[in-house]
C-alpha positions as CSV (number, residue, x, y, z in Angstrom):
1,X,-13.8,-15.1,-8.8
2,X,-10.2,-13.5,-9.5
3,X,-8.2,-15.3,-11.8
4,X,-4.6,-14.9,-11.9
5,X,-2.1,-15.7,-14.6
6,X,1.3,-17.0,-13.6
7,X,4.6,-16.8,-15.7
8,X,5.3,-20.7,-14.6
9,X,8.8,-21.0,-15.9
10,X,10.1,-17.7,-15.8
11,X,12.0,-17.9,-12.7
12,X,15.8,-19.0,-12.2
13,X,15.2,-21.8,-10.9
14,X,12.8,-23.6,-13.0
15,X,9.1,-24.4,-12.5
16,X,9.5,-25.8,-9.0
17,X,9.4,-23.3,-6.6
18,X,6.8,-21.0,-8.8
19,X,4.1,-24.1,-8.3
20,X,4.9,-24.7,-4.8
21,X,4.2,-21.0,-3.9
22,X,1.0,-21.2,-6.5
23,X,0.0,-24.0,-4.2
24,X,0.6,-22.5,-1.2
25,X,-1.3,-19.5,-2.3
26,X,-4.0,-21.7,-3.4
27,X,-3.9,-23.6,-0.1
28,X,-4.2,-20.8,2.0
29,X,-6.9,-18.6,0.1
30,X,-10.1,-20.3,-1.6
31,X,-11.1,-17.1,-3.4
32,X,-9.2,-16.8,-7.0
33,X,-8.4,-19.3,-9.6
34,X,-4.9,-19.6,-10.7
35,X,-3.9,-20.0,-15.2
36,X,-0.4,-21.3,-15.0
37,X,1.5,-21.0,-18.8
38,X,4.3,-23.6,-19.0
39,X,5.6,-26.6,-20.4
40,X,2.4,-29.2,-19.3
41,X,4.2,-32.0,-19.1
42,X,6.5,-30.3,-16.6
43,X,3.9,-28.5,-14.6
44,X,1.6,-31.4,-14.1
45,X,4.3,-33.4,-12.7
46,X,4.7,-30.4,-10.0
47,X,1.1,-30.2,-8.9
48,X,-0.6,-31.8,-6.4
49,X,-3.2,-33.9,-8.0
50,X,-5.9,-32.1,-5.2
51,X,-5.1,-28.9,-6.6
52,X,-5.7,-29.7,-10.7
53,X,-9.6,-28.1,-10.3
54,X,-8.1,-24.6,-9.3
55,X,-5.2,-24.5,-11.9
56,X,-5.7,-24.5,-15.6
57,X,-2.7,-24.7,-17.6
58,X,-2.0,-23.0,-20.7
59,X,0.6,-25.4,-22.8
60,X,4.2,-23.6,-24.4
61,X,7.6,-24.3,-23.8
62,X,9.2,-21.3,-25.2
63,X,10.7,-19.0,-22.5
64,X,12.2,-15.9,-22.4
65,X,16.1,-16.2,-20.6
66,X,17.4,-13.6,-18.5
67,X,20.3,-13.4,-21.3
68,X,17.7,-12.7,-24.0
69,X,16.9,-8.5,-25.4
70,X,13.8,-7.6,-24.0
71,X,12.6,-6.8,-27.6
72,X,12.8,-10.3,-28.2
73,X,9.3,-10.8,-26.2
74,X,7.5,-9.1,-28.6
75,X,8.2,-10.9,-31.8
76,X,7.8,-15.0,-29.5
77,X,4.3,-14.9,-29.3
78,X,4.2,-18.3,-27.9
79,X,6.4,-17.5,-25.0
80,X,5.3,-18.2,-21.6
81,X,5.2,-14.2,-20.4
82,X,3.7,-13.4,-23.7
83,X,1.0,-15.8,-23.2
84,X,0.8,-14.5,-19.7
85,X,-0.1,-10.7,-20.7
86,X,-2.3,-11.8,-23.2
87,X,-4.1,-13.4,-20.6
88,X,-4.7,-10.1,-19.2
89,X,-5.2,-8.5,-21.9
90,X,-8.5,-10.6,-23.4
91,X,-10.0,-10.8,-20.2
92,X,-9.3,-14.1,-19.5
93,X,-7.0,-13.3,-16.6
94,X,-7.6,-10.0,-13.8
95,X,-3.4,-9.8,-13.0
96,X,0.0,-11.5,-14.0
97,X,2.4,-12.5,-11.8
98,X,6.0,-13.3,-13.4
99,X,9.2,-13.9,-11.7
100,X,11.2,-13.8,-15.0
101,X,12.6,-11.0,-17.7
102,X,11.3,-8.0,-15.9
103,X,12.6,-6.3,-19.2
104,X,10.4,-8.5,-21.8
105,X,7.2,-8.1,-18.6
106,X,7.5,-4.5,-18.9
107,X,7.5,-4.3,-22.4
108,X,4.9,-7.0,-23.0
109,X,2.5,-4.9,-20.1
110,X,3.0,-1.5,-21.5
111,X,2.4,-2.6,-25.7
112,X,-0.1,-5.6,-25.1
113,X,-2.5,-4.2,-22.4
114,X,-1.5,-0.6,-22.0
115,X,-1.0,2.6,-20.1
116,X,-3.5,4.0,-17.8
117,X,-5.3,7.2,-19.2
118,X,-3.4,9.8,-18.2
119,X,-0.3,8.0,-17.3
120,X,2.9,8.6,-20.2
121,X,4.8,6.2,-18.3
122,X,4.5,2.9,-15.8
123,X,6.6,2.4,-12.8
124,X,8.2,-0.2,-11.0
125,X,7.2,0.4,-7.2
126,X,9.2,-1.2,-4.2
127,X,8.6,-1.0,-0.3
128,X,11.9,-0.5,2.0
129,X,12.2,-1.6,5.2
130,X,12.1,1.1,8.1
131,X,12.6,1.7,11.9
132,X,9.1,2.6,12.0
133,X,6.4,-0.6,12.2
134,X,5.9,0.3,8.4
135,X,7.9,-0.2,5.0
136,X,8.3,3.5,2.5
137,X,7.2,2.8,-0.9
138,X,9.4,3.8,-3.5
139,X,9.0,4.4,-7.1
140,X,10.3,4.4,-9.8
141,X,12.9,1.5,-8.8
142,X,13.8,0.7,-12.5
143,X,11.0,0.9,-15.7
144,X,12.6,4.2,-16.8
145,X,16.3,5.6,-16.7
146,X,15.5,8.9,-17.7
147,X,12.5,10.6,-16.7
148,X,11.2,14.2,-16.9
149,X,9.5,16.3,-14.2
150,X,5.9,15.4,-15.8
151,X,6.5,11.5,-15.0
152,X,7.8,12.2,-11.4
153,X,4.6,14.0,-11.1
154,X,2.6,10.6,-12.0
155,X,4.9,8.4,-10.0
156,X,3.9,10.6,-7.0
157,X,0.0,10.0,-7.9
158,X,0.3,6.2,-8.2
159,X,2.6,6.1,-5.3
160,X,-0.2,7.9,-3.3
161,X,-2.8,5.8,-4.0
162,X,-1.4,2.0,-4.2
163,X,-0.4,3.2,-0.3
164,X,-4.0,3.9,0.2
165,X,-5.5,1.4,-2.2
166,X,-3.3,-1.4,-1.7
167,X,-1.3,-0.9,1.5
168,X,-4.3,0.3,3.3
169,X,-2.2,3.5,4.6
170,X,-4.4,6.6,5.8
171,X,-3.3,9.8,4.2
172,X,0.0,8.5,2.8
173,X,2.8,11.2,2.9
174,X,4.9,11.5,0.2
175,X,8.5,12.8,-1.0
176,X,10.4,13.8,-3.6
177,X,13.9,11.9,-3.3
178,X,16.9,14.8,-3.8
179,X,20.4,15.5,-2.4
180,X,19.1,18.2,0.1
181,X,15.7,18.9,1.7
182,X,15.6,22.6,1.1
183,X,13.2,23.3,-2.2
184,X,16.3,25.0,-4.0
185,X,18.1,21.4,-3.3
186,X,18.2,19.3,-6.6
187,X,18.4,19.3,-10.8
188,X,16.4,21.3,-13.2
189,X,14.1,17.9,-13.4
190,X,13.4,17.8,-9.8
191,X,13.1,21.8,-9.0
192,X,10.4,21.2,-11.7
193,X,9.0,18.3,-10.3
194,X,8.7,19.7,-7.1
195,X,6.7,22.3,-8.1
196,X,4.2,19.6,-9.7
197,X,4.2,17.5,-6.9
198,X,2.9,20.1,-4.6
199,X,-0.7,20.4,-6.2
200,X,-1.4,16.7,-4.3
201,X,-1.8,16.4,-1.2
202,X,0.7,15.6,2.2
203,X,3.1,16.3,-0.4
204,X,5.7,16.6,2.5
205,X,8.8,18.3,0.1
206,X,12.3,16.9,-0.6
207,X,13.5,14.0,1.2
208,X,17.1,12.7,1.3
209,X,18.2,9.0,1.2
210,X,18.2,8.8,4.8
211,X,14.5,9.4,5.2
212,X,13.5,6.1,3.7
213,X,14.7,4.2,6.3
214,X,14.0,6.3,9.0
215,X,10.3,6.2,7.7
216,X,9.8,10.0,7.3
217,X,7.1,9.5,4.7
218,X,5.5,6.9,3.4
219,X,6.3,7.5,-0.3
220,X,9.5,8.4,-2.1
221,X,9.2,9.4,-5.6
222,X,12.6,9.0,-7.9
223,X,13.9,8.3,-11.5
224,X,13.9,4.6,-12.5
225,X,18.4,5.0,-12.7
226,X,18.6,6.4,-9.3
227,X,16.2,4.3,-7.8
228,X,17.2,0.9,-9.3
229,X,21.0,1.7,-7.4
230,X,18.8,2.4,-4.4
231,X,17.4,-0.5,-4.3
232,X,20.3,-2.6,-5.2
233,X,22.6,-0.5,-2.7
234,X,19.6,-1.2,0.1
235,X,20.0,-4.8,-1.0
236,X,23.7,-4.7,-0.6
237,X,24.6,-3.1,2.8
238,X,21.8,-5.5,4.0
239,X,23.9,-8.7,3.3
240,X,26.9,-6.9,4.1
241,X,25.8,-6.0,8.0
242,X,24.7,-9.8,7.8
243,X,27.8,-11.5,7.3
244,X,30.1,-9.0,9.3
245,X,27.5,-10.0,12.5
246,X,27.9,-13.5,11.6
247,X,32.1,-13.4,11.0
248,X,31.8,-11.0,14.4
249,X,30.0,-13.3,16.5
250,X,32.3,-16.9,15.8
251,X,35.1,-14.9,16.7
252,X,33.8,-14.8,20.6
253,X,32.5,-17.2,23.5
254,X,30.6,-14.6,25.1
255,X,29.7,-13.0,21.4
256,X,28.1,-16.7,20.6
257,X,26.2,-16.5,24.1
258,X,24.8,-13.5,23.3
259,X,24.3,-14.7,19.8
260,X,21.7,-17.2,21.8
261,X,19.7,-14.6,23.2
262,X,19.7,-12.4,20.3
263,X,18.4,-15.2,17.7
264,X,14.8,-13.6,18.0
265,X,15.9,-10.1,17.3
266,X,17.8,-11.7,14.0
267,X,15.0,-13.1,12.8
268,X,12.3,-10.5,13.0
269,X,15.6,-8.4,11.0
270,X,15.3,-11.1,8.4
271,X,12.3,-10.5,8.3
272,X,12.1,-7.0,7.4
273,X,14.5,-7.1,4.8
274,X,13.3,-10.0,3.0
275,X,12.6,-9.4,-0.6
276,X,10.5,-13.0,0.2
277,X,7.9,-11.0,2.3
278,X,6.3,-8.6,-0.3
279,X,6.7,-11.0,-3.0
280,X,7.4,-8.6,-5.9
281,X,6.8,-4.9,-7.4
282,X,4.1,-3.8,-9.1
283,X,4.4,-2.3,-12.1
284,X,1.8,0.9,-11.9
285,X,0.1,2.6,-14.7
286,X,-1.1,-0.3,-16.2
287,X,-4.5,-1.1,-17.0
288,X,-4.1,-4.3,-14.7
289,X,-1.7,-5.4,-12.0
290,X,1.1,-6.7,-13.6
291,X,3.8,-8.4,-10.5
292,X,7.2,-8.7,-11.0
293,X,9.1,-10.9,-8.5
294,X,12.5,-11.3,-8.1
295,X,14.1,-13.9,-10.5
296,X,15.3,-15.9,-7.4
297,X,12.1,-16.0,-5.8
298,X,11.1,-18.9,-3.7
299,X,8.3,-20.3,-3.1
300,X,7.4,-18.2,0.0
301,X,7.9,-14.8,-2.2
302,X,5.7,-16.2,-5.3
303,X,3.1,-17.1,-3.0
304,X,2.8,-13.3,-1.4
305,X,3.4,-11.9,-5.1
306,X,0.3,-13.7,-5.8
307,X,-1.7,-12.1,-3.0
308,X,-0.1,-8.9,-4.4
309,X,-2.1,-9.2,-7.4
310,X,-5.3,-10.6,-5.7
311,X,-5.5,-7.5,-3.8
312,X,-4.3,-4.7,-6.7
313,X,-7.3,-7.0,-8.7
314,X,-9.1,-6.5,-5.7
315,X,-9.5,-2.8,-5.7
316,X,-10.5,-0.2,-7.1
317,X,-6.4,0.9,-7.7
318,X,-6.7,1.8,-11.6
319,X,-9.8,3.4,-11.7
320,X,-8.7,5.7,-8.5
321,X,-5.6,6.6,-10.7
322,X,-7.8,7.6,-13.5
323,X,-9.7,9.5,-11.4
324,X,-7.0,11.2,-9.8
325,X,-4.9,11.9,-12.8
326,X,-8.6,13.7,-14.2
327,X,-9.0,15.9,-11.5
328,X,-5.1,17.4,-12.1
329,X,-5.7,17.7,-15.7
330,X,-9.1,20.2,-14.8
C-alpha cells in the first residue's frame, strides 16, 4: 500500500486545514496510508478518532517559516519538512506532500533523496487553465532562475512524460515558450534549446504566451524566472477580471439579473482557475514525487495534492524518465 508523508504544519494556516484535506483524502480513497510529521499533541487533537489506524504520526515541533533562508532546512534536522523527505528518502514513505517553504522542499528533495539519473536539474511543473477541455502543463514555474539550453532540454522530457504518465494525455505536444514562433525568434539559450528539443517527439516548435491559454500544446517548456512571473501574472489577471465582473455587475438591475442566469457559467470559471483543483506542483527529476502546494492551500487543494502524489507513486513516472533520458544520451 502507498504511503504518503505529509508536511503537517507547513502551511499558513496551521495544521487545520492540512488534516482536514488528509482526512478527506483518506475518506475518499482506502488504498494508501498517510505519515503525518507535526507537533502530536496538536495533530491528534485535529483527527478524527476513526481515522488514527490510517495515520501514523511522526512527533517534532520545529517548522520551517516562510520568513526563514531556505538553507536553514538543511542544518534543522528535526524540522517537520526535513523529517518529511527523510521519509522518502529511507523508504519509509513513496511521496511527500508539503504546503510550506517551497524553498527549504526543494532543497531538502534535491540533497536528501536526489536527482534522477540523467537529470542536472529538477523542475517545478504547473498546469494552466485553457479554452480547450484541458489544462497546458508548464515547467519550469520556479526551481531554477537561470537555466541553460541543456536543462530546457530535460524540462521538455519530464514535461512529456508526467502528461503521459500522470495526466493520462496521448501523445502530448510540446513547446518551447519564446517571444516569437518563428525558429530564429528567441536568445542564444533558447535558439540552442530549440535545436535540442527537436530530437523528441511532437516537439511542435516555439510557442508564444498566448498559446497556453488557447491550449495549442499540451506542454510549454520555460526557465524557472520567466515562468514563476507567468504564473504569478496568470494568477493575477485572474482575480483582476474577478472583481471588475463583480464591481460591473452591482452597478446594474439588469447586470444583477443576468448575474442570476450566469452564476453556473461563474462557477465552472472558478473552477478552472482554482489553484484548489490540482492541489500542487510536482517537483520533477526527483527520485520520488515530491508535491508542493500552495502555502494557502485549503483543505480541498491538500486533499487533491495528496492524490497528486498517489498517482506520480503510482506509476511508472521516474523510471520512464530514466529511460527516456538513456535513449537521448545513445
Amino acid at each position: 500500500m502507498i504511503k504518503i508523508a505529509i508536511d503537517a504544519m507547513g502551511g499558513d494556516f496551521g495544521p487545520e486545514p492540512i488534516v482536514d484535506g488528509l482526512v478527506a483524502a483518506l475518506r475518499s480513497n482506502t488504498n494508501f496510508k498517510a505519515i503525518a510529521v507535526g507537533d502530536k499533541e496538536e495533530l491528534l487533537n485535529l483527527i478524527p478518532s476513526n481515522f488514527l489506524s490510517r495515520i501514523e504520526i511522526v512527533d517534532t515541533k520545529d517548522v520551517i517559516s516562510m520568513s526563514d533562508s531556505a538553507t536553514d532546512a538543511l542544518k534543522r534536522k528535526d524540522s517537520t519538512i526535513y523529517r518529511a523527505i527523510e521519509l522518502v528518502k529511507e523508504g519509509t514513505a513513496d511521496a511527500v506532500v508539503s504546503a510550506g517553504h517551497s524553498g527549504a522542499t526543494m532543497s531538502l528533495a534535491t540533497l536528501r533523496i536526489g536527482r534522477i539519473k540523467g537529470i542536472t536539474r529538477p523542475a517545478i511543473a504547473t498546469l494552466m487553465p485553457t479554452i480547450e477541455n484541458h489544462n497546458t502543463l508548464v515547467l519550469d514555474v520556479g526551481a531554477n532562475v537561470d537555466c541553460d539550453a541543456k536543462n530546457l532540454f530535460e524540462f521538455a522530457v519530464m514535461g512529456q512524460i508526467y502528461a503521459q504518465d500522470v495526466l493520462k494525455q496521448e501523445e502530448p505536444i510540446v513547446g518551447l515558450l519564446s517571444n516569437g514562433e518563428e525558429a530564429s525568434k528567441g536568445n542564444e539559450v533558447t535558439k540552442e534549446a530549440f535545436k535540442l528539443i527537436s530530437k523528441i517527439p511532437n516537439f511542435a516548435g516555439n510557442v508564444e504566451g498566448s498559446d497556453i491559454f488557447k491550449g495549442s500544446v499540451d506542454v510549454v517548456v520555460c526557465d524557472g524566472f520567466i515562468g514563476n512571473i507567468l504564473l504569478k501574472t496568470a494568477e493575477g489577471v485572474a482575480d483582476t477580471i474577478g472583481t471588475i465582473i463583480k464591481k460591473s455587475l452591482k452597478r446594474s438591475l439588469i447586470s444583477i439579473a443576468g448575474a442570476v442566469l450566469m452564476r453556473k457559467v461563474f462557477k465552472k470559471l472558478k473552477v478552472r482557475v482554482d489553484y484548489a483543483e490540482y492541489g500542487g506542483a510536482p517537483l520533477l527529476g526527483i527520485k520520488a514525487p515530491v508535491i508542493i502546494a500552495h502555502g494557502k492551500s485549503n483543505a480541498k487543494a491538500v486533499k487533491n495534492a495528496i492524490f497528486q502524489a498517489i498517482t506520480a507513486a503510482s506509476s511508472n513516472l521516474n523510471i520512464n524518465i530514466e529511460d527516456r533520458m538513456n535513449e537521448y544520451k545513445q
